[in-house]
C-alpha positions as CSV (number, residue, x, y, z in Angstrom):
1,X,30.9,-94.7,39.9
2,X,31.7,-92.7,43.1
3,X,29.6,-93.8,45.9
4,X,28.1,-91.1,48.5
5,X,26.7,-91.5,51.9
6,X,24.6,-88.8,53.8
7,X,25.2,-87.4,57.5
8,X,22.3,-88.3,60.0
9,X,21.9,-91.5,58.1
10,X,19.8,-93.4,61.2
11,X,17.6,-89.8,61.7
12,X,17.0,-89.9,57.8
13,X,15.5,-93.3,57.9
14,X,13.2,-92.8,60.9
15,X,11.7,-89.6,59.4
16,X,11.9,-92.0,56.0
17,X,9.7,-94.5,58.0
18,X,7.6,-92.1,59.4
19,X,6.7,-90.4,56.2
20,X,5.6,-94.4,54.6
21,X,3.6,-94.8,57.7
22,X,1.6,-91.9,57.3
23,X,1.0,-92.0,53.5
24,X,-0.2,-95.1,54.3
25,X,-2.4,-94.4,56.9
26,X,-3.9,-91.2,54.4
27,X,-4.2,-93.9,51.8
28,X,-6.2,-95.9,53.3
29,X,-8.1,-93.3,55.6
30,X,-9.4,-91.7,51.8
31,X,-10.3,-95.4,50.4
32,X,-12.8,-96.5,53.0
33,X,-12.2,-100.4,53.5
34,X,-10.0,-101.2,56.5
35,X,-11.8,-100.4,60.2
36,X,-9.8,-97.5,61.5
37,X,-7.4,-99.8,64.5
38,X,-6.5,-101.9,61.3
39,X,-5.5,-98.8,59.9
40,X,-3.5,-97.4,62.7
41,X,-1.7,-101.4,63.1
42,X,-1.0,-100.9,59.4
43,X,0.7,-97.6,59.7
44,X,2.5,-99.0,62.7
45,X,4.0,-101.8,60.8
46,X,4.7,-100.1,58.0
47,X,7.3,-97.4,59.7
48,X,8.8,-100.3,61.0
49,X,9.4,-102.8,58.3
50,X,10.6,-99.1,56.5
51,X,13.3,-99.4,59.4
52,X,15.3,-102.3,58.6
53,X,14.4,-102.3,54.5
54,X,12.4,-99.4,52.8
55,X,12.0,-101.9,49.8
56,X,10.1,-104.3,51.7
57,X,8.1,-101.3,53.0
58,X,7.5,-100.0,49.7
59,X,6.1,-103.9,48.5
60,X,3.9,-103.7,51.6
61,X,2.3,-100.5,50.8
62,X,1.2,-101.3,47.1
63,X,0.3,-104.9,48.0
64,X,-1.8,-102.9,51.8
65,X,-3.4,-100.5,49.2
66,X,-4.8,-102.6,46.5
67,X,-6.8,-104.3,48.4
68,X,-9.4,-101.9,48.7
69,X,-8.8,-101.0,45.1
70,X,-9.6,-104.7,44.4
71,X,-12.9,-104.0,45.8
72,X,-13.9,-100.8,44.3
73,X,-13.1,-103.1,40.6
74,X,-11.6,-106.1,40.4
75,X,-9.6,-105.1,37.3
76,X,-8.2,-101.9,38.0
77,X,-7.3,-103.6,41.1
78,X,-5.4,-106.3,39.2
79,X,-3.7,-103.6,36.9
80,X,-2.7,-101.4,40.0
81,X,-1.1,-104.9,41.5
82,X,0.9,-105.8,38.1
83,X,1.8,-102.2,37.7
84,X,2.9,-101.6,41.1
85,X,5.0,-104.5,41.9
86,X,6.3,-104.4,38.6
87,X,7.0,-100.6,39.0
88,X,8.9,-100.7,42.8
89,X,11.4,-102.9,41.1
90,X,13.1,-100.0,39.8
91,X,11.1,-97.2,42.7
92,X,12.9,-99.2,45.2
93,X,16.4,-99.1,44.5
94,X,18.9,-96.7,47.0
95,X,17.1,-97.0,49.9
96,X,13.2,-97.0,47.9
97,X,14.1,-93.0,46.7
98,X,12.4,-93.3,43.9
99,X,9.0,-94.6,45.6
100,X,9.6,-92.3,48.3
101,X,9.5,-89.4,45.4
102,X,6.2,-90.8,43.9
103,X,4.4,-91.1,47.4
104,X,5.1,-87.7,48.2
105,X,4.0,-86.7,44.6
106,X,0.9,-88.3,45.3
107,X,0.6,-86.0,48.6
108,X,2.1,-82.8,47.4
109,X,-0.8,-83.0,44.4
110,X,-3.8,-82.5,47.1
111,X,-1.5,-79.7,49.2
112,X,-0.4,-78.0,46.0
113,X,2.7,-78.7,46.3
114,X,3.1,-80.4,42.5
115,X,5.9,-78.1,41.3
116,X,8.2,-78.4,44.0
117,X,8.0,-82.2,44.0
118,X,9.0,-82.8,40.5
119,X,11.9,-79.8,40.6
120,X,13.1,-82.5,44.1
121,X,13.1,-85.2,42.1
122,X,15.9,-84.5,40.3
123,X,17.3,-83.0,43.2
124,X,17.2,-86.3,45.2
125,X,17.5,-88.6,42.5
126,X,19.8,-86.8,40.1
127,X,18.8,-85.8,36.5
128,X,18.2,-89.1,34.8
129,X,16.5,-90.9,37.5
130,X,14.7,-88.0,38.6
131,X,13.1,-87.3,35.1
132,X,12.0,-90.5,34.8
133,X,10.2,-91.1,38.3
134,X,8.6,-87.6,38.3
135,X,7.4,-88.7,34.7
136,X,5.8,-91.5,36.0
137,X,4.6,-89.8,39.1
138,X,2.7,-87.3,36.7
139,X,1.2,-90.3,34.6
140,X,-0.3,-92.1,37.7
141,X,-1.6,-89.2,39.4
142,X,-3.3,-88.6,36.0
143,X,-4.5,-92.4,35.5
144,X,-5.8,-91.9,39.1
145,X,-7.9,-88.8,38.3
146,X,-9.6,-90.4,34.9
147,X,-10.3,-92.9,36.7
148,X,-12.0,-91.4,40.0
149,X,-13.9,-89.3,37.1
150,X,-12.2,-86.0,37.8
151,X,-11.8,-82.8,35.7
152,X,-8.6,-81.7,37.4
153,X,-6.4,-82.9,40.6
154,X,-4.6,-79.5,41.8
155,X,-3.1,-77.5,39.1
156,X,-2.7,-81.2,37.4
157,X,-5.4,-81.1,34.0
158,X,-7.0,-84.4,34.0
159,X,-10.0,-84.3,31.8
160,X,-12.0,-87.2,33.7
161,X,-15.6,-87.4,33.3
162,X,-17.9,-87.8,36.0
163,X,-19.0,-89.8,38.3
164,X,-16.0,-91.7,37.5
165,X,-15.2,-95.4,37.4
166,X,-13.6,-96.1,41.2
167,X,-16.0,-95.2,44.3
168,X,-14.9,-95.7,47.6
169,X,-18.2,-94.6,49.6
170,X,-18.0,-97.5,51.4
171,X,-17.2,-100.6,52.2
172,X,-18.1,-103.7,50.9
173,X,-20.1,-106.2,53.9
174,X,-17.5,-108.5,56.0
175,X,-14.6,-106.4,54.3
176,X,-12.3,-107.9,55.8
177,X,-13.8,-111.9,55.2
178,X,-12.5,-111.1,51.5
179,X,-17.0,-112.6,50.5
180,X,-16.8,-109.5,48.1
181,X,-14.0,-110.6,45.8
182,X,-16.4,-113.1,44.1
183,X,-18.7,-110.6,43.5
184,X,-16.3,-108.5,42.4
185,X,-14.6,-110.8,40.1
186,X,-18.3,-111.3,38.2
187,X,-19.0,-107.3,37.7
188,X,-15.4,-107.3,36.2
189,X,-15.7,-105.0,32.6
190,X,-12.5,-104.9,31.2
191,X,-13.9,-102.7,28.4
192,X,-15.2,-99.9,30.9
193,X,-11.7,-99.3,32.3
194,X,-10.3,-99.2,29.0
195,X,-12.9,-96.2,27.8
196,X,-12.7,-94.7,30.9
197,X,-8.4,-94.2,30.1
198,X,-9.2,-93.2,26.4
199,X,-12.1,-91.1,27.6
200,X,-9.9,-87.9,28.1
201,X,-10.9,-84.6,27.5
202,X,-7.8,-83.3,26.4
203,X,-5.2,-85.8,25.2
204,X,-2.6,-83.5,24.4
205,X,-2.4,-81.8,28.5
206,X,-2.2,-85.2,29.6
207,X,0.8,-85.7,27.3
208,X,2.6,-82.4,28.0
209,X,1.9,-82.5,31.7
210,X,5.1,-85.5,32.3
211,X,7.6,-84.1,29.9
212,X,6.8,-80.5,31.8
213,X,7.5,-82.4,35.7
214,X,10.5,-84.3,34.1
215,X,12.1,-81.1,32.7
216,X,11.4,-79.7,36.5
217,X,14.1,-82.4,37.8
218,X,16.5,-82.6,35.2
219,X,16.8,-78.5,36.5
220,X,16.7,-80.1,40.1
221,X,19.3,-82.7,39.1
222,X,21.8,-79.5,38.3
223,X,22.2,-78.4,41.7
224,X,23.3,-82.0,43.2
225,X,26.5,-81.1,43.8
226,X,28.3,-82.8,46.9
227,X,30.8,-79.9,47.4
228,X,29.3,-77.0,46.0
229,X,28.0,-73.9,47.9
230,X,24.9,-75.1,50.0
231,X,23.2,-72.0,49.1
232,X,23.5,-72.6,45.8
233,X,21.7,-75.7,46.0
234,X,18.5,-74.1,47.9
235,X,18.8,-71.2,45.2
236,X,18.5,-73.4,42.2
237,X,15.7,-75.4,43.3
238,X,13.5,-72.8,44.1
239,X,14.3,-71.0,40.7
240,X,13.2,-74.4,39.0
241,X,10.0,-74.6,40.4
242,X,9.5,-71.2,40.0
243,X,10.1,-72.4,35.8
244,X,8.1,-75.3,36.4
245,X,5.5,-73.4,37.8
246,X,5.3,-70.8,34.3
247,X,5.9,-73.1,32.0
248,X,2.9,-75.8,33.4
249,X,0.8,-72.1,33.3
250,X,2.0,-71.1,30.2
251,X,1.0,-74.7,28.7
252,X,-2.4,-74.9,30.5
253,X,-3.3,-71.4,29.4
254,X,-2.3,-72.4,25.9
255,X,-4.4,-75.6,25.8
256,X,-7.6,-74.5,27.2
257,X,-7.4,-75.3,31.0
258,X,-6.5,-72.4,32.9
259,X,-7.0,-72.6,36.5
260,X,-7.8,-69.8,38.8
261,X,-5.4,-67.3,39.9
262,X,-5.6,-68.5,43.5
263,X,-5.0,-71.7,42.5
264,X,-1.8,-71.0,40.6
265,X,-0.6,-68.4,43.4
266,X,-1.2,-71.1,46.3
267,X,0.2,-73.7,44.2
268,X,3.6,-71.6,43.6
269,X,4.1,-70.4,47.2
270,X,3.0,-74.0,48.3
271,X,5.9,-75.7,46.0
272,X,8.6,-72.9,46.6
273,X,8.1,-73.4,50.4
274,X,8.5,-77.5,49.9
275,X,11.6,-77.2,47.7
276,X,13.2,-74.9,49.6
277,X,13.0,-76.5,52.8
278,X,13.9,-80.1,51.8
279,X,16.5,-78.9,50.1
280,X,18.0,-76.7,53.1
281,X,17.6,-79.4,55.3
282,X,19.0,-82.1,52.7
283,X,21.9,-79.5,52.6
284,X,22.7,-78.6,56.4
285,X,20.8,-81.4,58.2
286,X,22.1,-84.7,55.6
287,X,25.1,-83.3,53.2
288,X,26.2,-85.9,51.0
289,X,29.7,-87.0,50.8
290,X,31.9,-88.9,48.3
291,X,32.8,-92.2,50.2
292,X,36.8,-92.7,49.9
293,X,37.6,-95.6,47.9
294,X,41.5,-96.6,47.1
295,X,40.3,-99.0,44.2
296,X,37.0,-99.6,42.1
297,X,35.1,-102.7,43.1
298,X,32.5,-104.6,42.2
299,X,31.2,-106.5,44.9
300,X,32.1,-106.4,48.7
301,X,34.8,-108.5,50.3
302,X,34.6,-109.9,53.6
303,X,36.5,-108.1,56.0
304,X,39.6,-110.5,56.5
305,X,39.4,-113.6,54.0
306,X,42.1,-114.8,53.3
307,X,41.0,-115.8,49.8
308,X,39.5,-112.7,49.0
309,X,43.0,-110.9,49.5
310,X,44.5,-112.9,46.9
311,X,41.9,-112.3,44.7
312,X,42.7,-109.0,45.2
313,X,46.8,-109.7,44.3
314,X,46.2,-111.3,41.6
315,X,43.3,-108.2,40.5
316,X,46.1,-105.9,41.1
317,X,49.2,-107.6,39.3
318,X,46.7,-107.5,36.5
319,X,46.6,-104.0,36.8
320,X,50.0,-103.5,36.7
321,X,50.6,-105.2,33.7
322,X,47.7,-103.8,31.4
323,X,47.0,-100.3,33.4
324,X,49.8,-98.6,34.5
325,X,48.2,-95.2,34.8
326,X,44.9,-96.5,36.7
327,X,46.9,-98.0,39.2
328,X,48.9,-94.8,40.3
329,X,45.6,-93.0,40.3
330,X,43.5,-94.8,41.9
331,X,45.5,-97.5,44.1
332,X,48.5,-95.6,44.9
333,X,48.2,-93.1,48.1
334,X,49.7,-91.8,51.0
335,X,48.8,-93.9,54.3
336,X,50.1,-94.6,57.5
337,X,50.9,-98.4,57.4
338,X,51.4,-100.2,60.6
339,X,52.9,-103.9,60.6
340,X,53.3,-106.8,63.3
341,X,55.0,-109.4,63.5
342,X,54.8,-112.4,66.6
343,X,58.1,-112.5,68.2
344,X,60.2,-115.8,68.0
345,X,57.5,-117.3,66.3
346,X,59.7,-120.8,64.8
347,X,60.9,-121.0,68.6
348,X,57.1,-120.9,70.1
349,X,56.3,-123.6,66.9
350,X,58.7,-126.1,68.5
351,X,57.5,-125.8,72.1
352,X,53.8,-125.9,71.8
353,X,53.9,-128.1,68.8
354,X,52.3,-126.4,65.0
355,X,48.5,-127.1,65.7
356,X,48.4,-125.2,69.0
357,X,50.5,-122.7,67.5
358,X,48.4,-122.2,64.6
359,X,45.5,-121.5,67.3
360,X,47.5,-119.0,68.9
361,X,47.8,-116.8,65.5
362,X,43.8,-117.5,65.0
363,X,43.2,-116.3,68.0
364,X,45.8,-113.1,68.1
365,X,44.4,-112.1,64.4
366,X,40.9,-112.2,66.1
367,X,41.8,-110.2,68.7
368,X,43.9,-107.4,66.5
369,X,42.0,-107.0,63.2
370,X,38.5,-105.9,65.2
371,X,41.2,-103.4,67.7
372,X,42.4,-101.8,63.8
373,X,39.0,-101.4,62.1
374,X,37.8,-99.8,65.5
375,X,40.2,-96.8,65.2
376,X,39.6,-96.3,61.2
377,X,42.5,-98.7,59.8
378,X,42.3,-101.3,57.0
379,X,44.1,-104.4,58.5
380,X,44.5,-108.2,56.6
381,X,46.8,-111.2,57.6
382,X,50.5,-111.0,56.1
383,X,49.8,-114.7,55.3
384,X,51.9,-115.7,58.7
385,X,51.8,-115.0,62.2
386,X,51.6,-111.0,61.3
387,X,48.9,-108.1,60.2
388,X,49.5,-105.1,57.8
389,X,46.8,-102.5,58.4
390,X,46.5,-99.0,56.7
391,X,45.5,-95.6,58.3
392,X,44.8,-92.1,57.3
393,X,45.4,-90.5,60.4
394,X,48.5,-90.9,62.2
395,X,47.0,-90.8,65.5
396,X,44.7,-93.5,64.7
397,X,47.4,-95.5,64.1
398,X,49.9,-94.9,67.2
399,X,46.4,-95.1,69.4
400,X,45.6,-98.9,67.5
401,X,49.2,-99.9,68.0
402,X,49.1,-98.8,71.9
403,X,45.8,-100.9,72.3
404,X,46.6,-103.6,70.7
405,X,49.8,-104.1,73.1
406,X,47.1,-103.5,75.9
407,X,44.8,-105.8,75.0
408,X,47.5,-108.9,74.0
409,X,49.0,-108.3,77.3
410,X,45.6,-108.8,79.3
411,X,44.9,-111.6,77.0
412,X,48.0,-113.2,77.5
413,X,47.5,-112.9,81.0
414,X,43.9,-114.5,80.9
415,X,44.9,-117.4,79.3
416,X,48.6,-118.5,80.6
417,X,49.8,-118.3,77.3
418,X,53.4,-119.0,76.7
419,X,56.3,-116.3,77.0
420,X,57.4,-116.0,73.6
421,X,53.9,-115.2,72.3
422,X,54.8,-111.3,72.1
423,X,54.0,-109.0,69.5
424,X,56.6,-106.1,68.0
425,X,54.8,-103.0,65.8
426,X,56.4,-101.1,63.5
427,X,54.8,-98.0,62.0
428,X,55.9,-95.4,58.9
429,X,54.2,-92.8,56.4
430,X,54.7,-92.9,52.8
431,X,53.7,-94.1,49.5
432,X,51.7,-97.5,49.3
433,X,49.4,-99.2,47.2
434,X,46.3,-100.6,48.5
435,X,43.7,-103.2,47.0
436,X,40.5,-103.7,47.1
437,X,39.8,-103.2,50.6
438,X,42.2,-100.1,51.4
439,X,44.6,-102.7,52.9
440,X,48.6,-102.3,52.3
441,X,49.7,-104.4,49.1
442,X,52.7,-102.7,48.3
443,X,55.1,-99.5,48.4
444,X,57.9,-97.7,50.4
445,X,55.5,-97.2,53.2
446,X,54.8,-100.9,53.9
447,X,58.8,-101.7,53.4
448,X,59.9,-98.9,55.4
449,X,57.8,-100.3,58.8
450,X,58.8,-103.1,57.9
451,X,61.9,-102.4,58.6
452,X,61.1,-100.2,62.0
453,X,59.2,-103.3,63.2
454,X,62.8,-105.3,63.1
455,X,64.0,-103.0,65.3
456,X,61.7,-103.5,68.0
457,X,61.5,-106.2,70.6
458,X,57.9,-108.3,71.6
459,X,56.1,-106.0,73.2
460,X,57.0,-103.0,71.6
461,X,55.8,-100.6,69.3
462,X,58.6,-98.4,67.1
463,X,57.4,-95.4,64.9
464,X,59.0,-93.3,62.1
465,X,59.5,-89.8,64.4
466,X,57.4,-87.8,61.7
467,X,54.4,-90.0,62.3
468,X,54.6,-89.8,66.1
469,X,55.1,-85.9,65.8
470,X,51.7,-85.9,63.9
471,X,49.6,-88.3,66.4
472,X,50.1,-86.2,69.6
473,X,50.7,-88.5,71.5
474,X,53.1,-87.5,74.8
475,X,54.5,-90.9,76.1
476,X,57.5,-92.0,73.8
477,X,61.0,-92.3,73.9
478,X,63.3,-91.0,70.9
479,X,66.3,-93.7,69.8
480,X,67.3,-91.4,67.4
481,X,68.1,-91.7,64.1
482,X,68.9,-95.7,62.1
483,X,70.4,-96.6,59.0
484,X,67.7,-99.2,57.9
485,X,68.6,-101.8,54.9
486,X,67.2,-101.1,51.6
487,X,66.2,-97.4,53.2
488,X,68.2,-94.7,51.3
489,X,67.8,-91.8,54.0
490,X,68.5,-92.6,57.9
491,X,64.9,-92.9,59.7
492,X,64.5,-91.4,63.2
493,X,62.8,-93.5,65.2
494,X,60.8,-93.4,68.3
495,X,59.4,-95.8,70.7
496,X,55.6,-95.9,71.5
497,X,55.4,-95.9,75.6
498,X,52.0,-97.4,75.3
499,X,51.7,-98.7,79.6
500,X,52.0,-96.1,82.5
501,X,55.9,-96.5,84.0
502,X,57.6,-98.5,80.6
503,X,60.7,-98.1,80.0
504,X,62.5,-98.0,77.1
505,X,64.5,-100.4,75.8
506,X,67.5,-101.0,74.0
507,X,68.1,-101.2,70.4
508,X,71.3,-103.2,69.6
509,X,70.7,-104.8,66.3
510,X,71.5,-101.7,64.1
511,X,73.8,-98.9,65.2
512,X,72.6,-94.9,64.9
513,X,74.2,-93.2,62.5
């Protein structure tokens, strides 16, 4: 399933926060229960538990607004607590969406702005999803109005009878001392709630009403399209609430609830004006966009376990065995892959000794692997004293390779470390496969810097000239081209000048050709 992720992410979930905190706040403003600082405190801490998780927000508010239900009747207070809770198990998922969708269904209803809602459902939510929530958005605005006693709730045919069964006229003495719940609990009727659901006028409406609203997103759902022409996309959705809107007339007329002209006129300009300007703003404010992904997976690996990569080998010679073709099209890519390797390693192992040695890698990998996820690479352990990293951009690589030199170099300098702890960098382009993580596996790219990297010295950092020409970066040196073993083609190489005054230095191990 291809994952998406919207621009703006962190402005999204403040105005996310700031839309639970003030449906709260309406909520309970309309249900007379809490004193009005209470109120405000509970707005307050709704926006901010909506911060860090819009799940827990979501809990909050159903659990925040059934108390006073609880005290207008005990029962539908338990059933709105059951069906709630129950129901944001599902509202909740992606970032509470759904709930989000349902809450502002809730609003939109009073503003008349019904159609446009459900037509964003689908929208927001895609078709499925989006049929289904603004289903059940439909069905518990309509509960809410049998039970409040109401003939109609906007353009929304409810059938309710009057006075209704819930009255929030006030509050009950020492609200907040929770003395009315016993009372409550002893004028309990079960059987009045029950008559008061079956009591509707007009069965078939309340019926029709859902399928109508869930039609409304599955049109929405058409015109989420990462990719495809924004205007599109504002287009569409106004054209579906503009078919919401006559087909919920068409159906009301037919049934024998047809509201006022006015009504219906406010209620289409009212939804066209909402669906068109979330969805603008959903389209130039917070495009979606497909998150790049070299290979399915089902869970996310820590960053640089060492176990987790060879879950990942063995994952992938799996793969190779049984799915030949899923491999090359969806592991196999085109990356720059940059490798390192810790000059005269065994040497530095007989000095120091293998336990302060083995603290020397720790403490190089810790210093490294942060430097390549920082500029956009994909970096594990080799399983020795070197790194293999990944990188789409070629700059991104040659600029990690320069700091990386930087920072060992300072580091070495902190601590006194020994001279033979240096580290050589070799970088090429090509084919490679990747696993789980978008990390190097396999591939021409990964054996062809490998066999840069054994041309450089500690220190340095050598490059295939193509990928250098593609970074722009100025300070290098050109060695020309090598003759490299198991490399086909000569490679031209070129040194990475990453301090102010280096000089080049002198490749004797192969000869150019």
């Amino acid at each position: 399933m291809t994952k998406y992720t919207r621009a703006n992410a962190r402005t999204l979930d403040w105005i996310r926060a700031a839309f639970l905190a003030t449906f709260i706040a309406v909520a309970l403003v309309v249900m007379p229960f809490f004193p009005t600082p209470l109120i405000v405190a509970l707005a307050l801490a709704t926006g901010a538990i909506a911060l860090f998780s819009p799940s827990l927000a979501a809990l909050f508010v159903v659990i925040v607004a059934g108390i006073p239900v609880l005290a207008a009747d005990f029962v539908v207070g338990i059933l709105f607590l059951i069906v709630g809770l129950a129901a944001t198990q599902y509202l909740t998922a992606n970032r509470a969406e759904g709930f989000l969708v349902i809450a502002a269904a809730v609003l939109a209803v009073v503003l008349h702005a019904e159609w446009g809602v459900a037509v964003l459902a689908g929208y927001l939510l895609g078709s499925a999803s989006g049929a289904v929530t603004a289903a059940i958005a439909c069905v518990l605005i309509e509960t809410a109005g049998l039970l409040l006693g109401v003939d109609a709730i906007g353009t929304l045919s409810v059938g309710g009878t009057s006075p209704g069964f819930l009255a929030f006229a006030s509050a009950p003495d020492a609200a907040l001392g929770f003395g009315w719940l016993g009372s409550a609990v002893a004028a309990a009727e079960p059987g009045r709630v029950l008559d008061a659901l079956l009591g509707a006028r007009n069965a078939v409406l309340l019926a029709v009403q859902p399928l109508i609203w869930a039609g409304g997103a599955i049109i929405g759902g058409l015109f989420r399209r990462p990719g495809a022409p924004r205007i599109r996309a504002v287009v569409g959705v106004g054209v579906g609430v503009l078919a919401v809107g006559a087909v919920s007339s068409a159906a009301l007329a037919a049934l024998g609830h047809t509201p006022a002209a006015g009504l219906l006129a406010l209620t289409a300009g009212a939804s066209l004006l909402a669906g068109v300007a979330v969805t603008a703003a959903s389209e130039w404010l917070f495009p979606r966009s497909a998150i790049p992904t070299a290979a399915p997976a089902t869970a996310t690996p820590p960053t640089h376990g060492l176990r987790t990569e060879d879950a990942d080998v063995d994952e992938l010679l799996g793969l190779i065995a049984s799915a030949e073709d899923e491999l090359a099209t969806k592991h196999t890519t085109e990356a720059v892959v940059l490798i390192t390797d810790m000059k005269s390693f065994s040497r530095m192992t007989e000095e120091v000794g293998s336990v302060e040695s083995a603290k020397i890698v720790q403490r190089h990998r810790d210093l490294l692997l942060p430097l390549i996820d920082r500029h956009g690479g994909a970096g594990k352990s080799t399983g020795g004293d070197g790194l293999v990293a990944a990188f789409g951009d070629p700059a991104d690589a040659i600029a990690a390779a320069a700091e990386m030199q930087r920072r060992l170099t300072a580091f070495a300098e902190e601590h006194e470390l020994p001279a033979t702890v240096a580290v050589r960098i070799g970088i090429a382009r090509g084919e490679v496969v990747l696993d789980r993580g978008g990390r190097p596996f396999l591939g021409a790219a990964l054996n062809l810097a490998a066999r840069v990297m054994d041309l450089a010295d500690g220190g340095r950092v050598l490059a295939e000239k193509s990928v250098w020409a593609a970074s722009g970066y100025e300070r290098c040196h050109d060695h020309g081209a090598f003759r490299l073993k198991n490399i086909r083609r000569p490679v031209e190489v070129v040194e990475i000048l990453w301090a102010e005054g280096m000089e080049p230095m002198t490749i004797t191990r192969d000869e150019p050709s």
